[in-house]
C-alpha positions as CSV (number, residue, x, y, z in Angstrom):
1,X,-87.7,-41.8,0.0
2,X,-91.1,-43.1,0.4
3,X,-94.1,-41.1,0.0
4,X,-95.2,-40.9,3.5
5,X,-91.3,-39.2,4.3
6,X,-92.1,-37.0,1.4
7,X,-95.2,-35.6,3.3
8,X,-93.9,-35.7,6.6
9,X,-90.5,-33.2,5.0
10,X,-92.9,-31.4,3.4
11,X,-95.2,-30.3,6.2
12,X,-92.2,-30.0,8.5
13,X,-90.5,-27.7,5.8
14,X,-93.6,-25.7,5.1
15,X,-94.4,-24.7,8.5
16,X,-90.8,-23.9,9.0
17,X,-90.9,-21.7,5.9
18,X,-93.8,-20.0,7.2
19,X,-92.8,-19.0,10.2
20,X,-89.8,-17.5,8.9
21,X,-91.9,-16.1,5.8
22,X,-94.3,-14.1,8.6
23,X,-97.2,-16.1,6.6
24,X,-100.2,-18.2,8.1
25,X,-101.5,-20.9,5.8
26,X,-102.9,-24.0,6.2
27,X,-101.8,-27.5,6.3
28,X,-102.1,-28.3,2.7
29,X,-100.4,-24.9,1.3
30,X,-97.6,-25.7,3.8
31,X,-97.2,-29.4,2.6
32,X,-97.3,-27.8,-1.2
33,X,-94.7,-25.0,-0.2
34,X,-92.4,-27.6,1.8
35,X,-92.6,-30.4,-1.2
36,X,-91.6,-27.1,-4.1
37,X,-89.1,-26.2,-0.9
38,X,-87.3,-29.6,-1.7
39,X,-87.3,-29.4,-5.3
40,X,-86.1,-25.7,-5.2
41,X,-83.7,-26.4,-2.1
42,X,-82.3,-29.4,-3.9
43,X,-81.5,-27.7,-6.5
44,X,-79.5,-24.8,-5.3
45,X,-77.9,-27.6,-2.8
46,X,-76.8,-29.8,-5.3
47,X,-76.5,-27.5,-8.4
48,X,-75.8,-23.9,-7.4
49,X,-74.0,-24.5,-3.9
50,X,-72.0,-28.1,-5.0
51,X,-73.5,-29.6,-2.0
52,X,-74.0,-33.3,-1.8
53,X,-76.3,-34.9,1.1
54,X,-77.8,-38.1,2.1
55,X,-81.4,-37.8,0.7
56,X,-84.1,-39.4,3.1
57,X,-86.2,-38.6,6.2
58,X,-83.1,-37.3,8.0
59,X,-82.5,-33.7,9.2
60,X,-80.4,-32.1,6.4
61,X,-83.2,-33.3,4.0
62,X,-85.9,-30.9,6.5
63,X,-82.8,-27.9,6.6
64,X,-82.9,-28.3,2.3
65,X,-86.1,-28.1,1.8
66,X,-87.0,-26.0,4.5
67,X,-84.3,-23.1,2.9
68,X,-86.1,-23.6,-0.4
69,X,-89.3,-23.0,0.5
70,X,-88.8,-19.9,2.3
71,X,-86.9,-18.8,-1.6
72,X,-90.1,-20.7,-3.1
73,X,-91.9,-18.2,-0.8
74,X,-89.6,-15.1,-1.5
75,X,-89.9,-15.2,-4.7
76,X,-93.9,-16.0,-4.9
77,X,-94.5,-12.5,-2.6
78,X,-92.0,-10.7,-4.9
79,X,-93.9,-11.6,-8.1
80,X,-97.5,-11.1,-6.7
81,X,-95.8,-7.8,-5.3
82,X,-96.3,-8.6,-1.5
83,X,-94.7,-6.7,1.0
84,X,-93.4,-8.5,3.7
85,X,-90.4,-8.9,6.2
86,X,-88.8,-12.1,6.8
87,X,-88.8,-12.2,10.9
């Protein structure tokens, strides 16, 4: 995947994450968050859950890294001790 696709999943997956997070940041926290979203999603895909998909600019790319940044997220508000319901 080029590194223009990378950005584009990213932003896509952090804005996602964010709105299902309750969070408002800005763009560049939510192309960091969705970019640690695909690491993190790919790896409880791929690892954890067994699941294989087609890596790319494609929608189950945006669903995988969108799920891991919202955990990315999770687990960043339970470390800094935020309390906050996912909508």
């Amino acid at each position: 995947m080029s590194i223009l696709a990378w950005i584009i999943v990213g932003l896509i997956a952090g804005w996602l994450a964010e709105q299902i997070a309750g969070r408002s940041h800005g763009l560049l926290t939510n192309l960091i968050v969705g970019i640690i979203g695909a690491f993190v999603g790919g790896f409880l895909f791929s690892t954890l859950l067994g699941f294989e998909y087609r890596q790319g600019f494609n929608l189950a790319s945006i669903l995988v890294a969108t799920v891991g940044a919202v955990v990315f997220l999770f687990i960043l508000s339970f470390f800094s001790g935020e309390q906050r319901q996912i909508r």
